[in-house]
C-alpha positions as CSV (number, residue, x, y, z in Angstrom):
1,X,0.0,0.0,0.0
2,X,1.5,3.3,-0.8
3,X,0.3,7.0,-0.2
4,X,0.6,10.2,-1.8
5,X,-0.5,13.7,-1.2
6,X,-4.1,13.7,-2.5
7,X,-7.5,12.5,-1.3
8,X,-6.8,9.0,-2.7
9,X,-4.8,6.5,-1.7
10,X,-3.0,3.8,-4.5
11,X,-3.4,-0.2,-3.4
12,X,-1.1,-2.1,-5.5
13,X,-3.0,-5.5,-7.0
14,X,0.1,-8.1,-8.2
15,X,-1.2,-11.4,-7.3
16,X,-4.0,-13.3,-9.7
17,X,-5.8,-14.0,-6.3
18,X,-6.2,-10.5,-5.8
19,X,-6.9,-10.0,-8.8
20,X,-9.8,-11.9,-9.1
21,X,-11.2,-10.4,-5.2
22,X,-11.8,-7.1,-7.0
23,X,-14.4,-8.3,-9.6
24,X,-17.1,-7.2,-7.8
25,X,-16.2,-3.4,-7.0
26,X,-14.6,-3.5,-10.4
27,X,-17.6,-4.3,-12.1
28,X,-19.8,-1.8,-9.8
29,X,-17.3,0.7,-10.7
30,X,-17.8,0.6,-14.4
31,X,-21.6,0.8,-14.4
32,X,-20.9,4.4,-12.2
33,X,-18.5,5.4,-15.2
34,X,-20.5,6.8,-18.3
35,X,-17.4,6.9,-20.8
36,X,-15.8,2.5,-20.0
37,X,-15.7,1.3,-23.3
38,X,-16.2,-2.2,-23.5
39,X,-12.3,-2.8,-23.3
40,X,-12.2,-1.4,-19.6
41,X,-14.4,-3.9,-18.4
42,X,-13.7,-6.4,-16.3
43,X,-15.2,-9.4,-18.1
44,X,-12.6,-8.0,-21.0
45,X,-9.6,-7.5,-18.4
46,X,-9.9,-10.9,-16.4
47,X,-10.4,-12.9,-20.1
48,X,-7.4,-10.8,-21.5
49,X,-5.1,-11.9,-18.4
50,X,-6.5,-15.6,-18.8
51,X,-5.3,-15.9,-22.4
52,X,-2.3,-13.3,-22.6
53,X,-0.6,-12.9,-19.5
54,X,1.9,-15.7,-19.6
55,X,4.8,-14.2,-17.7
56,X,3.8,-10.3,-17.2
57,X,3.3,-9.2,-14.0
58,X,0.2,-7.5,-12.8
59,X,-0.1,-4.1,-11.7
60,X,-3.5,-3.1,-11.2
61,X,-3.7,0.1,-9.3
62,X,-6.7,0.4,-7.2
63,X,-7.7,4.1,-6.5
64,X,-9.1,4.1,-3.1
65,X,-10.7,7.2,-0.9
66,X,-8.8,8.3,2.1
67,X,-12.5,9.2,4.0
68,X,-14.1,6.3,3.5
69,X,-12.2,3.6,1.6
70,X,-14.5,3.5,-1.3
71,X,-12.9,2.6,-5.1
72,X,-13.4,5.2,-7.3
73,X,-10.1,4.4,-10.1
74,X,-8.7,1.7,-11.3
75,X,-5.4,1.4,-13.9
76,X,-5.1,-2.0,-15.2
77,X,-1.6,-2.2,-15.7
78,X,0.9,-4.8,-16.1
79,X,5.0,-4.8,-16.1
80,X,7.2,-7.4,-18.4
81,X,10.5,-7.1,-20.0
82,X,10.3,-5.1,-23.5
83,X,10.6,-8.5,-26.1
84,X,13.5,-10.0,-23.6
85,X,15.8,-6.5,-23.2
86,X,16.3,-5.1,-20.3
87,X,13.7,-2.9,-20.0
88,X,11.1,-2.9,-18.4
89,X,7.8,-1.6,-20.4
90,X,4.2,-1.0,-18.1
91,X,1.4,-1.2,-19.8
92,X,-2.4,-1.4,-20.1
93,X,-4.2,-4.7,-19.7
94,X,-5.8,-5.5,-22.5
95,X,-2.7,-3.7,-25.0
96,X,-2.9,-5.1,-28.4
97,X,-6.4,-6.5,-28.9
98,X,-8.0,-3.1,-27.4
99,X,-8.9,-0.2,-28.9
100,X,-9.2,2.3,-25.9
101,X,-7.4,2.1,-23.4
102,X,-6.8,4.1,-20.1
103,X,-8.0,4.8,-16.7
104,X,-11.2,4.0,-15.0
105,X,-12.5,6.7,-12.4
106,X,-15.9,8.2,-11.5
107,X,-16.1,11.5,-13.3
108,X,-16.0,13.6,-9.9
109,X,-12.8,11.9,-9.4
110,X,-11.2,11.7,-12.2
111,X,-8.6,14.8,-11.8
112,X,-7.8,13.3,-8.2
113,X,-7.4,9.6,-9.5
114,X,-5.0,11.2,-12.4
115,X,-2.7,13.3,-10.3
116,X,-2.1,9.8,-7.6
117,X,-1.9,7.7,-10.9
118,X,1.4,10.4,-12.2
119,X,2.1,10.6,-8.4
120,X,2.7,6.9,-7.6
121,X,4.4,6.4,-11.1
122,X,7.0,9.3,-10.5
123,X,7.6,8.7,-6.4
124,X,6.0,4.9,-5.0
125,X,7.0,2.9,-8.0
126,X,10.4,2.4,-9.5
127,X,10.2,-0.8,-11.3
128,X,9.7,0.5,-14.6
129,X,11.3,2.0,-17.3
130,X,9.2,3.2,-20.0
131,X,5.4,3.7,-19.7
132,X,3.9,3.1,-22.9
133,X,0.1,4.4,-22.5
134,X,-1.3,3.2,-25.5
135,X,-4.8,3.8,-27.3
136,X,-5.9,6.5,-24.8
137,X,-9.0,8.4,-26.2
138,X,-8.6,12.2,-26.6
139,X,-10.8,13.0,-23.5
140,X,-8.5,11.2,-21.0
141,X,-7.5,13.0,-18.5
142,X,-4.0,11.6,-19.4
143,X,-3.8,12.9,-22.5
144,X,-5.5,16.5,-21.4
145,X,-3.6,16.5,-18.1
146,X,0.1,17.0,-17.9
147,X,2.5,14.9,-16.0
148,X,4.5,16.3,-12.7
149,X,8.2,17.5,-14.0
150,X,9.7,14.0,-12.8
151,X,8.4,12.0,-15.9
152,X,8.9,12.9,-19.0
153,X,6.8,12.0,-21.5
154,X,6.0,12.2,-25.5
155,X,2.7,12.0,-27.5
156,X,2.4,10.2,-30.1
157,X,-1.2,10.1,-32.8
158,X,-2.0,6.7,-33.5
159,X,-5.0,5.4,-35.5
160,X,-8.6,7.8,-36.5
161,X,-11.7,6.2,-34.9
162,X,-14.3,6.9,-37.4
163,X,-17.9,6.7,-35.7
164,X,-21.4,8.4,-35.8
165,X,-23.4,9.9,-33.7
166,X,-27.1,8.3,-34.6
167,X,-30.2,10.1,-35.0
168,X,-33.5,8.8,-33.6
169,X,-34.2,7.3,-36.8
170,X,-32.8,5.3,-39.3
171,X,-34.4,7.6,-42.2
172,X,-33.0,11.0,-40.5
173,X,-29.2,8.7,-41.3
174,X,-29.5,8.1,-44.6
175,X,-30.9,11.5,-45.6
176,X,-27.5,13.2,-45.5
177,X,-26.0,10.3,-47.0
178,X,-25.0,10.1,-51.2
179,X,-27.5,9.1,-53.2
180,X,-25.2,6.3,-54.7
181,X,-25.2,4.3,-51.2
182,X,-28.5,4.9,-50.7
183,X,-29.1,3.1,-53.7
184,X,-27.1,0.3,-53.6
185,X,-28.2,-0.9,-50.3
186,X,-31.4,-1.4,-51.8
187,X,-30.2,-2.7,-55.0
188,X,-27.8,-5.2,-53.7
189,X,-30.4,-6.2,-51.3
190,X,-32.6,-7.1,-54.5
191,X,-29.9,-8.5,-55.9
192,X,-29.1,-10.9,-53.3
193,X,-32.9,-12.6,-52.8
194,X,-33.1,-12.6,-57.0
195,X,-29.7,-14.6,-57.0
196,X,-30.4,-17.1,-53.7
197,X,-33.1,-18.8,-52.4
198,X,-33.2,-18.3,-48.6
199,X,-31.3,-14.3,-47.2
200,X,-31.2,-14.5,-43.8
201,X,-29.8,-11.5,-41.7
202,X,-29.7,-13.1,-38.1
203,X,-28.3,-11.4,-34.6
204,X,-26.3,-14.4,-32.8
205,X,-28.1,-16.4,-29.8
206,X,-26.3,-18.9,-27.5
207,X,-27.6,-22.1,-30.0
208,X,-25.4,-20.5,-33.2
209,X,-22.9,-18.9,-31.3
210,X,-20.2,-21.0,-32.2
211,X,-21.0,-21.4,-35.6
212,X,-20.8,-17.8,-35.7
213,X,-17.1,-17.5,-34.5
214,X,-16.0,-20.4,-36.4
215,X,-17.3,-18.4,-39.2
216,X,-15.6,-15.2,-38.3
217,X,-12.1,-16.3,-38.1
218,X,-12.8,-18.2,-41.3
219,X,-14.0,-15.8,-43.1
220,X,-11.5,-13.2,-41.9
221,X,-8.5,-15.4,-42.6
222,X,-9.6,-15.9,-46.1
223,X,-9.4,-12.5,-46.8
224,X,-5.9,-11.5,-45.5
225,X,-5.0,-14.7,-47.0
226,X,-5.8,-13.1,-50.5
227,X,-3.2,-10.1,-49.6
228,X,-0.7,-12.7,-48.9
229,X,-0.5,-11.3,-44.6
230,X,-1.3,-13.7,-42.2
231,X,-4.5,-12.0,-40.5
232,X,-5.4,-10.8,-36.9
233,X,-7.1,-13.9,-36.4
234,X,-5.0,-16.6,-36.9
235,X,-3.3,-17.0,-33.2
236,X,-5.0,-20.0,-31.6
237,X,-4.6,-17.9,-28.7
238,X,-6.1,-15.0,-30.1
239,X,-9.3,-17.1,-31.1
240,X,-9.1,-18.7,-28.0
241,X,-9.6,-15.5,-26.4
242,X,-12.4,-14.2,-28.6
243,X,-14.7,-17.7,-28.0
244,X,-14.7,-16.9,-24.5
245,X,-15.1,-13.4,-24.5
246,X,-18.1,-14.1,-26.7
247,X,-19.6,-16.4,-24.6
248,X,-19.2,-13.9,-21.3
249,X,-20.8,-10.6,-23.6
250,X,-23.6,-12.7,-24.7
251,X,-24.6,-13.7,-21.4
252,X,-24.2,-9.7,-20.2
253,X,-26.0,-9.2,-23.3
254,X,-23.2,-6.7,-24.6
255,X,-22.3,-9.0,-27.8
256,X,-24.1,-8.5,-31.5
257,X,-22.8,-10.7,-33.5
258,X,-24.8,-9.9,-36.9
259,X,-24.8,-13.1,-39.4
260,X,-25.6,-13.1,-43.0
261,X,-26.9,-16.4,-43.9
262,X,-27.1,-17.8,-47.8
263,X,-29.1,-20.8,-48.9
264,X,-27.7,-22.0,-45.0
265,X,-24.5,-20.9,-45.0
266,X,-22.9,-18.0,-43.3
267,X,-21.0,-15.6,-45.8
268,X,-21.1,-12.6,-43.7
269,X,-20.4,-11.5,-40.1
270,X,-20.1,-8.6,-37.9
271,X,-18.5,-9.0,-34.4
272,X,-20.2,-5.7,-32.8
273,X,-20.5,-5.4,-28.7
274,X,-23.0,-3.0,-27.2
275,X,-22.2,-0.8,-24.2
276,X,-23.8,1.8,-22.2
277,X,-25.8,3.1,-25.3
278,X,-22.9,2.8,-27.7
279,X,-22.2,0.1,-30.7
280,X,-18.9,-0.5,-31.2
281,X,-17.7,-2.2,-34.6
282,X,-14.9,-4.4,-33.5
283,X,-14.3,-7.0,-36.5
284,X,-16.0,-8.2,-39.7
285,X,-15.4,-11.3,-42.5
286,X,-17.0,-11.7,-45.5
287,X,-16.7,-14.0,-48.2
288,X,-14.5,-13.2,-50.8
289,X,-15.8,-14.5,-53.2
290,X,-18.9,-12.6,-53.1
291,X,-17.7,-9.6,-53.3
292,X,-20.2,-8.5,-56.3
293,X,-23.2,-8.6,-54.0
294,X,-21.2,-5.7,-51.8
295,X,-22.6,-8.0,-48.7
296,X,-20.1,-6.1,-46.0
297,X,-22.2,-3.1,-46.7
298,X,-25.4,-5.1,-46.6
299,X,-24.3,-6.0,-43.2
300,X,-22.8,-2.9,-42.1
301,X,-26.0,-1.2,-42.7
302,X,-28.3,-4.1,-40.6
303,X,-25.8,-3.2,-37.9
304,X,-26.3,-0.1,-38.1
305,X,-29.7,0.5,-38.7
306,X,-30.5,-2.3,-35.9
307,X,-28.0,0.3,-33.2
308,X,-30.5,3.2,-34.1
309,X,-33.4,1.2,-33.4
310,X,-31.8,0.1,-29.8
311,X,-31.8,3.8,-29.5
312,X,-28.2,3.6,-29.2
313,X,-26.3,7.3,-29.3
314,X,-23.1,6.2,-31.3
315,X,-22.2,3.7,-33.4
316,X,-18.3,3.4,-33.7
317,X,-16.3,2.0,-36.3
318,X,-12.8,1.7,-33.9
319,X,-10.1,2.3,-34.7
320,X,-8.4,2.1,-39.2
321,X,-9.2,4.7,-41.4
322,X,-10.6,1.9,-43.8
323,X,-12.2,3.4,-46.7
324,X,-15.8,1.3,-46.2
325,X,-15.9,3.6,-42.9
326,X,-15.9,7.1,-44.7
327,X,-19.0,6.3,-46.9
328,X,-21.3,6.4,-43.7
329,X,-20.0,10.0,-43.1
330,X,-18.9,9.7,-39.9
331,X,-17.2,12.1,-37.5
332,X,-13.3,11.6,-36.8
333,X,-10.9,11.1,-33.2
334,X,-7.5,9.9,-33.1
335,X,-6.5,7.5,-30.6
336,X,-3.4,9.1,-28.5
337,X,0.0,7.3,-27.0
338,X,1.6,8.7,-23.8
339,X,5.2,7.7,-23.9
340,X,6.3,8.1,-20.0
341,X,10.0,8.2,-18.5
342,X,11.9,8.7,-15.2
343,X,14.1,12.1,-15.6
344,X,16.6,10.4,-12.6
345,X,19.8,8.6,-13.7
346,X,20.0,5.7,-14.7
347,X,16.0,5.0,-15.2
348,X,16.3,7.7,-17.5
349,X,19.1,5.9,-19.9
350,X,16.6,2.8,-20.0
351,X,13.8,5.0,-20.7
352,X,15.6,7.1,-23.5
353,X,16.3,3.5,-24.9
354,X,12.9,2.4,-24.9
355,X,11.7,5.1,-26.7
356,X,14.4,4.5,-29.4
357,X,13.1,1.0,-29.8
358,X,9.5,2.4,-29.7
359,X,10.4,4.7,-32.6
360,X,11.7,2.3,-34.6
361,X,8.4,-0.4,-34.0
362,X,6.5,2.6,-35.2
363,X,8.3,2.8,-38.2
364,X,8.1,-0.8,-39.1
365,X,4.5,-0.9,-38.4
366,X,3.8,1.8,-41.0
367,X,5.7,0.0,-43.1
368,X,3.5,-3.0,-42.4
369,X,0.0,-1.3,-42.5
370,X,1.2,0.1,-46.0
371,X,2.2,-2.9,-47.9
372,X,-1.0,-4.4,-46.3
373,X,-3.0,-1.4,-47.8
374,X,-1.0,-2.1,-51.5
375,X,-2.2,-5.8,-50.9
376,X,-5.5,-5.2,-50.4
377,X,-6.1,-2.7,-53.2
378,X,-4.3,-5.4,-55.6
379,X,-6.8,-8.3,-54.9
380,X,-10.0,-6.2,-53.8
381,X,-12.3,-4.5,-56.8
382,X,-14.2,-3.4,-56.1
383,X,-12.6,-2.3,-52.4
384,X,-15.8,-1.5,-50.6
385,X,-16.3,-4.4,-48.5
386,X,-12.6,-4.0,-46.1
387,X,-13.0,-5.6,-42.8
388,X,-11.9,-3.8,-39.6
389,X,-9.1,-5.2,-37.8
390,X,-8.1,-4.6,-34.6
């Protein structure tokens, strides 16, 4: 347990035992919190550390009140060696499959849980590094508040976030839309029940659940298969991870999982989760070979359209500045990165390295994400069915 000089005090969780003590306030605390995401969740957290934390260690920071010992932050963070050098890297739980990240405090608290968050990072902890405070939304508090002088830190822009802020109707969205989409949503809808016999657009229960899935990473493979990349989905452990999560949202009844059935087989899906009014549009597969019928946007509309009539507020495409996205006119964010160091010596010679490795991971992402786009303009024509990835 360590104290600072603000009306919270930081409890330190490392053990998985503890870990698993907290679900309770955890998930009381996120229902209080208007902006968690479905990422900052527990249910996402606890199946993230099932199926990635091999050897990291845990360092969940519970933000506690001094007057009456009542949670009101958390920051799920973990520590582990930067790809076997010697430094040491903390993170976000959840880093990699996620696409907002950050820390989760009642909105009167918020500013209090921030400053003990910098407080305990600059003076109670010194088993780190670099802090790499990835996919942090542009409201956070980290990204609007600056750190005390004994970090430095760097901010970096990482990926847009396309979404859209739905009307009460699904009419009032398309009116501002182009005439050309308008249209082919209805004509490819045509299209499709003139060329098969049986069109189903289903939303996933627990009796197709699996098939679902099974459908998902299928039908995802296949098309980074056709650029010649490996795909998001191809990790057993990765899939592994998405089953279960799955299973858990479903029950909470956060998951929508939109299938697009032909003559009985499934050549379309949407993995969607709902959250405190919000859709977010986490992954989609299609079948290549269909590409004619434009079936994605088929989908992507049901999804859409079915958000609107949950009287959902935002539908959000996550993070990729695919071009599919930018046809529904959405509105624009950019993720942010906080790159944090200790100024003293020699924490500060491990931190300056981190960030050189950082830069140059960066640069051979871009690289990455570019030859992917190449790829996918080669074998995609036309390209308006993209999947998201995360």
């Amino acid at each position: 347990m360590e104290r600072g000089n603000y009306p919270v005090r930081v409890v330190a969780v490392r053990t998985e035992e503890e870990f698993s003590r907290i679900a309770p306030e955890w998930q009381a605390l996120q229902e209080r919190c208007p902006d968690t995401t479905p990422f900052q969740t527990w249910e996402w957290n606890a199946t993230w550390v099932k199926h990635f934390r091999r050897r990291k260690r845990l360092r969940v920071l519970l933000f506690r009140r001094e007057a009456d010992n009542t949670l009101c932050g958390i920051a799920p963070l973990y520590i582990d060696w930067h790809r076997g050098s010697p430094i040491l890297s903390l993170k976000w739980l959840g880093t990699g499959v996620s696409d907002y990240l950050g820390l989760l405090a009642l909105p009167d608290e918020i500013e209090a849980v921030t400053n003990a968050f910098y407080h305990y990072l600059s003076h109670s902890y010194k088993h780190w590094h670099i802090a790499d405070l990835q996919q942090l939304p542009p409201i956070s508090t980290l990204v609007c508040l600056p750190p005390p002088t004994h970090l430095k830190s760097r901010k970096v822009e990482l990926e847009t976030c396309p979404y859209l802020t739905l009307p009460e109707t699904w009419e009032e969205l398309l009116a501002p839309l182009g005439k050309k989409l308008r249209s082919n949503i209805g004509y490819y809808d045509r299209l499709l029940k003139r060329t098969f016999t049986e069109v189903d657009f289903l939303l996933s229960e627990k009796s197709h659940l699996e098939a679902g899935m099974n459908a998902l990473f299928d039908l995802h493979q296949q098309r980074w298969h056709a650029r010649w990349l490996p795909g998001v989905l191809g990790n057993p452990r990765v899939q592994a991870f998405h089953r279960e999560l799955a299973h858990i949202f479903l029950e909470r009844g956060w998951l929508r999982l939109h299938l697009l059935k032909l003559d009985g087989h499934i050549q379309s899906v949407l993995y969607c989760f709902a959250y405190h009014g919000k859709t977010y549009y986490y992954l989609g597969g299609f079948s290549p070979a269909l590409h004619k019928f434009s079936i994605g946007t088929l989908l992507n509309a049901r999804a859409i359209q079915h958000a609107v009539e949950e009287g959902h507020t935002v539908f959000d495409f996550l993070r990729g500045n695919e071009e599919y996205k930018y046809r529904w006119k959405p509105e624009v964010q950019s993720n942010q990165q906080i790159l944090l160091t200790r100024a003293e010596f020699p924490a500060r010679i491990a931190g300056q390295a981190g960030l050189a490795v950082h830069q140059v991971e960066r640069y051979l992402e871009h690289k990455a994400k570019a030859f992917a786009a190449k790829q996918g303009r080669k074998k995609e024509k036309p390209p308006s069915d993209n999947v998201s990835t995360p």
